[in-house]
N, C-alpha and C positions, 0 to 999 in steps of 0.2 A: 702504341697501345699499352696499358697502367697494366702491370702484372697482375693477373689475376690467380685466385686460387681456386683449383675444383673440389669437388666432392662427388665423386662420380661422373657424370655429365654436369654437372649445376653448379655455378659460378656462387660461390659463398662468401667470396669478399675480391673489391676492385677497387683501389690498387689492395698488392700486399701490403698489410702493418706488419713490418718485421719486427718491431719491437717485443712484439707478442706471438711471432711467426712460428718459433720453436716452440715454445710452451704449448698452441693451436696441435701441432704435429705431435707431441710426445701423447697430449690430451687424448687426440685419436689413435693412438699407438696403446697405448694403454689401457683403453674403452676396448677395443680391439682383444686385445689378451685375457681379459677380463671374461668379455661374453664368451673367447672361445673356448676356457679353460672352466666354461662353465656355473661362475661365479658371478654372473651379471647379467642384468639385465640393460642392456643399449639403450641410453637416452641421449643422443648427442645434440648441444645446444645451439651447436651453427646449422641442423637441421630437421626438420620434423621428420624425425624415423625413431621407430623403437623396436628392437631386435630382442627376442629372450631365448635364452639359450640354456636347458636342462641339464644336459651334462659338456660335459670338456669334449673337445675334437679336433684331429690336427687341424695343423693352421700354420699357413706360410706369409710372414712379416717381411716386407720390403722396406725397411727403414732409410730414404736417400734424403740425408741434410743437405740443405741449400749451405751450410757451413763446408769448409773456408773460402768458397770463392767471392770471388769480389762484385759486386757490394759487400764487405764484412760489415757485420749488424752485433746487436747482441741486445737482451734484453734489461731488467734491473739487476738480475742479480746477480750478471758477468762484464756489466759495462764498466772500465777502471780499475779490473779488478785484479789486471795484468801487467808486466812491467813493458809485456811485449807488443803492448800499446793495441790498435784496434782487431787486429791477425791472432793475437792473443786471448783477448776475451772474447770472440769469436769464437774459438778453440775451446777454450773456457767453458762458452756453453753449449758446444759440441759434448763433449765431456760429461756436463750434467747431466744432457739429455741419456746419452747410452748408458749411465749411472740409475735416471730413472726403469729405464727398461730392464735392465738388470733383476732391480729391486719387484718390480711387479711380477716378474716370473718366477722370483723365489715366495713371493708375499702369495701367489696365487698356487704355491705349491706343484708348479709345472717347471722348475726348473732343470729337474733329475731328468726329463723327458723332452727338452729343447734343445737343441745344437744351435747356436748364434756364430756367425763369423763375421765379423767387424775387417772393411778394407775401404781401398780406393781405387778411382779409378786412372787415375796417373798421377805424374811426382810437379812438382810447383810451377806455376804459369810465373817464371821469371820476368815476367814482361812487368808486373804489377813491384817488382824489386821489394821493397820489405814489407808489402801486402801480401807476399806471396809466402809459402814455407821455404823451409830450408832442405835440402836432399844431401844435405852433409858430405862424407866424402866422395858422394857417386856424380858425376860429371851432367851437365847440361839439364832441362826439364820440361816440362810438358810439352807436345807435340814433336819429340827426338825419339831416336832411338836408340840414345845412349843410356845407359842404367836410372840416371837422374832421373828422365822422363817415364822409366817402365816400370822400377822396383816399386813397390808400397807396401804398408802395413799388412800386415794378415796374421790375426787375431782368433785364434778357435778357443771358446769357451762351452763345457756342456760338463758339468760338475758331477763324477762319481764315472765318468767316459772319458774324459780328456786330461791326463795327466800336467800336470804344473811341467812346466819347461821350454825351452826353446829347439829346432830345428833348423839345418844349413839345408835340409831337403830340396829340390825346383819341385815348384807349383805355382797354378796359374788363377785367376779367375774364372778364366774357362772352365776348371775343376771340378765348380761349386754344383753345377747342371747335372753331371753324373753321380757326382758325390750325393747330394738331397735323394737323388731319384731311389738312389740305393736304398738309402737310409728311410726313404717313406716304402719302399719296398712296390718303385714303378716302374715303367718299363720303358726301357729310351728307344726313343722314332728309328724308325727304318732307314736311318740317312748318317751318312758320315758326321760325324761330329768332331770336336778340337780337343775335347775334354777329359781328364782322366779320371779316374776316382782317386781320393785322396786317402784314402778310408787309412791305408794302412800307417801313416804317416802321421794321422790323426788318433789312432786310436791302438795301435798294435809297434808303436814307436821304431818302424820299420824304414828298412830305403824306401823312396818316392817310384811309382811306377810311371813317373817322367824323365826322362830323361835326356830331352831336347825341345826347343821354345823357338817360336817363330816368331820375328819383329816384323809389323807392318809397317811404315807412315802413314799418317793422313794425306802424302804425298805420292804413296806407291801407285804402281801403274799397274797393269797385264804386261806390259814394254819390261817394268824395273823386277816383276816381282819384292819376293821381301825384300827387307835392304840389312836385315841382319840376322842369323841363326845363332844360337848357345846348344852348345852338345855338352853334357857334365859343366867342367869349371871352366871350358872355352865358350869363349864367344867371336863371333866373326865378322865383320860387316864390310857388306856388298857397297852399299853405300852409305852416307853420312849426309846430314842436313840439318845447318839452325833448328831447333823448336821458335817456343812463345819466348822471344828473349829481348831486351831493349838493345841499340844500337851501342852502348856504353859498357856492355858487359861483357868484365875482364878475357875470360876463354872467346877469344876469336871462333873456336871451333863451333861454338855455343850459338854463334850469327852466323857459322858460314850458308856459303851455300852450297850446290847439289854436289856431292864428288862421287865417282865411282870409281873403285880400286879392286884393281886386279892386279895380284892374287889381294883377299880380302884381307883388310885389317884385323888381326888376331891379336886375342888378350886373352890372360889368366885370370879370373876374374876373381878365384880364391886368395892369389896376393897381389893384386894391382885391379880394387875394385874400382879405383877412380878410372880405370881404362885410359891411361898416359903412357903406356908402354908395350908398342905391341910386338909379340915376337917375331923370330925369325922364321920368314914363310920355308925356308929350306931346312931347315931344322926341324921345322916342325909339318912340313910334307902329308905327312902320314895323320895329320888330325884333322887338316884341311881338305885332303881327299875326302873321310869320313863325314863329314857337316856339308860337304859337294853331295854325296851320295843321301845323304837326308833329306836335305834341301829340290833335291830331285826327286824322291819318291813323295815329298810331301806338296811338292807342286803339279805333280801327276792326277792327284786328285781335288786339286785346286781349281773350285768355280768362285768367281766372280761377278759379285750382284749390280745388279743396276743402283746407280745413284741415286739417294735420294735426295740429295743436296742439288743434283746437277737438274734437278725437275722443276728447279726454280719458285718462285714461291705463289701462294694464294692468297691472296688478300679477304675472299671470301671465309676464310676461316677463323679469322681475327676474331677473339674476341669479343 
């Protein structure tokens, strides 16, 4: 079935033209911020609707690029425009795009009053080799759970709140859920959740009130549990497995497949991020006990959902 794109329920264009895919997305990205900051009235041209909007209101922006993954596209004014060949101006007008949104929020005068966080959701599908990004010196990528696969960007920008600088802090994506809810001033469900607020780390240049990370795979079981925990600068892993990797690629460890190790693979991840050096489980006793003892209270309250992959598919929903 030709990709299609929605708008709501309503199919507005079959297949996708990625040529013009991104520009289509920033267009409504920007109409979007427009009506809700009050400065616009909503005419959108790929559909008969018009919205007007009197004054400003919050308003929560999901911005998800189909950039970098592959197919990489790009439209005129990012195609060639890199030396990094297609992965590049791909990039290129990833880039523009979040440039564009920027500018509307300060052009609409709501920028003092918006918190943007710019991330991703795993590190390079190695399989595509120089289609794919780079994860520099952190080991393996997407579908692993070694650093390569799980570290990513994370970007807080909210001008006159967020001070200019960088942080070593743990945080997660999961973060982001309690973090907003605060910040719009909601109130989070009556059910466990993963997430921490990040508030202080964003805005009060404080320690992170995280301080241990659980690795799933796309492979874990109820049988495996996680297959790796980080407590501060340690990290641990239960088990180890290839990601999305071509058969050719140099780290063996990168293809292998399933191992589990007991006692767990330990690293420092403050100085040996590439995780090539693990320490000594006797020496280091007493850190391994601790990440056992996390790992245990945070699997106590450990449910597990039903599949939705394993429901297999409907053909009646096809487009």
């Amino acid at each position: 079935v030709p990709c299609p794109v929605f708008e709501n329920e309503k199919i507005i264009q079959q297949p996708a033209v990625k040529i013009n895919l991104t520009e289509m997305y920033i267009d409504a990205a920007t109409n979007f911020i427009k009506e809700k900051s009050g400065l616009y009235a909503a005419s959108y041209t790929y559909c008969n609707c018009t919205t007007f909007s009197e004054q400003s209101s919050p308003f929560l922006l999901y911005m998800a690029f189909q950039h970098t993954h592959k197919p990489q596209f790009s439209g005129k004014l990012a195609t060639n425009s890199c030396i990094r060949g297609e992965f590049g101006d791909a990039l290129a007008e990833l880039d523009w795009g979040v440039g564009q949104i920027l500018e509307e929020l300060e052009k609409d005068g709501v920028s003092d009053n918006t918190f943007v966080f710019f991330t991703s959701d795993n590190g390079p599908d190695l399989a595509f080799k120089t289609h794919a990004g780079v994860q520099g010196p952190l080991r393996c990528g997407k579908a692993s759970t070694w650093d390569g696969g799980q570290r990513v960007p994370g970007i807080a920008w909210w001008p006159g709140k967020i001070r200019h600088g960088r942080t070593q802090e743990l945080a997660a994506t999961l973060d982001l859920f309690p973090t907003v809810m605060k910040l719009a001033g909601g109130k989070m469900p009556s059910v466990i959740t993963d997430g921490i607020d990040m508030s202080p780390i964003l805005f009060e240049n404080k320690k992170s009130n995280r301080q241990s990370f659980v690795y799933y795979s796309p492979y874990s079981t109820p049988q495996t549990g996680p297959y790796a925990l980080r407590l501060g600068q340690y990290k641990a892993h239960f088990y180890t497995k290839g990601g999305s990797c071509p058969g050719d690629y140099p780290d063996e460890v990168c293809r292998g497949k399933l191992m589990a190790h007991s006692p767990p693979l330990l690293f420092n991840l403050n100085v040996d991020p590439s995780e090539l050096y693990p320490l000594d489980p006797t020496e280091y006793a007493d850190v391994l006990q601790e990440i056992e003892k996390v790992k245990k209270d945070f699997e106590s309250t450990m449910v597990w959902g039903e599949s939705q992959m394993a429901r297999g598919k409907d053909p009646s929903y096809e487009p």
